[in-house]
C-alpha positions in Angstrom: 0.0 0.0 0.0 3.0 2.3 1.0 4.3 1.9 -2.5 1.1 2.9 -4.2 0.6 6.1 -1.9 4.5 7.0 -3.3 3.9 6.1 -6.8 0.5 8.2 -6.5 2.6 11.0 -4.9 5.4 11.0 -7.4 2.8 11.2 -10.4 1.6 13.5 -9.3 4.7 15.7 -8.7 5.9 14.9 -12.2 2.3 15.7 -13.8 2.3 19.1 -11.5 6.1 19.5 -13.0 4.9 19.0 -16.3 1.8 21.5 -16.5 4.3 24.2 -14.9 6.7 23.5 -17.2 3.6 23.8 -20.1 3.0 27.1 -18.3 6.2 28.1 -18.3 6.9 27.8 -14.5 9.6 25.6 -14.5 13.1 26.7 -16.1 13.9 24.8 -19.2 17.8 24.1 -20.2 19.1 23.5 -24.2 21.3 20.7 -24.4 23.9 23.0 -25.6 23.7 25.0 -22.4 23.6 22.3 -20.4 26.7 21.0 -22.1 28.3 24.7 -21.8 28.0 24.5 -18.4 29.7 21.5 -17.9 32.2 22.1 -20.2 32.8 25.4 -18.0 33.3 23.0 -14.9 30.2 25.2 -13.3 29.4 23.4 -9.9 25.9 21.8 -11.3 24.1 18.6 -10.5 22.4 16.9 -13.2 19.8 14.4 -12.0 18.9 11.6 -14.6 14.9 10.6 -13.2 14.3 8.3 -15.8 11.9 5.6 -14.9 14.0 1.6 -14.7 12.5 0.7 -18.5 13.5 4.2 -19.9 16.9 4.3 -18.6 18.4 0.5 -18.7 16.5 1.0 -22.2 19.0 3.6 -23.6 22.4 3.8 -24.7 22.0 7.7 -24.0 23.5 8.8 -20.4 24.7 12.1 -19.9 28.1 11.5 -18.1 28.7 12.7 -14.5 24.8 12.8 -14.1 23.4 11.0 -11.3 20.7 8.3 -11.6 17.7 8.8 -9.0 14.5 7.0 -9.4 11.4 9.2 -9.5 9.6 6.6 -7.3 12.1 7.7 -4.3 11.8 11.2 -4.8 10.4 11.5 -1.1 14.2 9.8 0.0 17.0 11.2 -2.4 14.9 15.1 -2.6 15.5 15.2 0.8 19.5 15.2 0.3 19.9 17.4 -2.2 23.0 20.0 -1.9 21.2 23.8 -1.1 23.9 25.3 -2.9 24.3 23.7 -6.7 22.2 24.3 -9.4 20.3 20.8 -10.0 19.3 20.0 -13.3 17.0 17.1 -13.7 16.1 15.1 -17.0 14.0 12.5 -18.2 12.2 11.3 -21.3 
């Protein structure tokens, strides 16, 4: 039952993440900034919240990212640095 209520939760986060995002509440990043930022050596954390299917599914990782799954966001958001930019992607 736990594990429903947190996949429940976590849709719902990503589906409230997604219409702001539609709305233009959320910041969006270009792959080429992204990429300029790292290159740069700018003290960013990219998140990779792919779901287990999507990411063991693709030969696409961005290197140095970290993997979090989105169904432990209630865990892992907890411990996120205060002080980095955190960049998160999915598909």
């Amino acid at each position: 039952m736990k594990r429903v209520y947190t996949l429940i939760i976590s849709l719902c986060i990503m589906l409230s993440a997604i219409a702001l995002a539609a709305d233009g509440g959320v910041p969006r990043i270009a792959k080429e900034e992204l990429k300029a930022k790292m290159d740069k050596g700018e003290d960013i954390l990219v998140l990779d919240v792919r779901t287990g299917m999507s990411y063991t599914g693709s030969k696409t990782k961005i290197k140095g990212s970290m993997r979090m799954a989105p169904n432990d966001i209630e865990v892992w958001s907890k411990n996120l640095p205060k002080d980095k930019e955190i960049i998160t992607y999915c598909t």
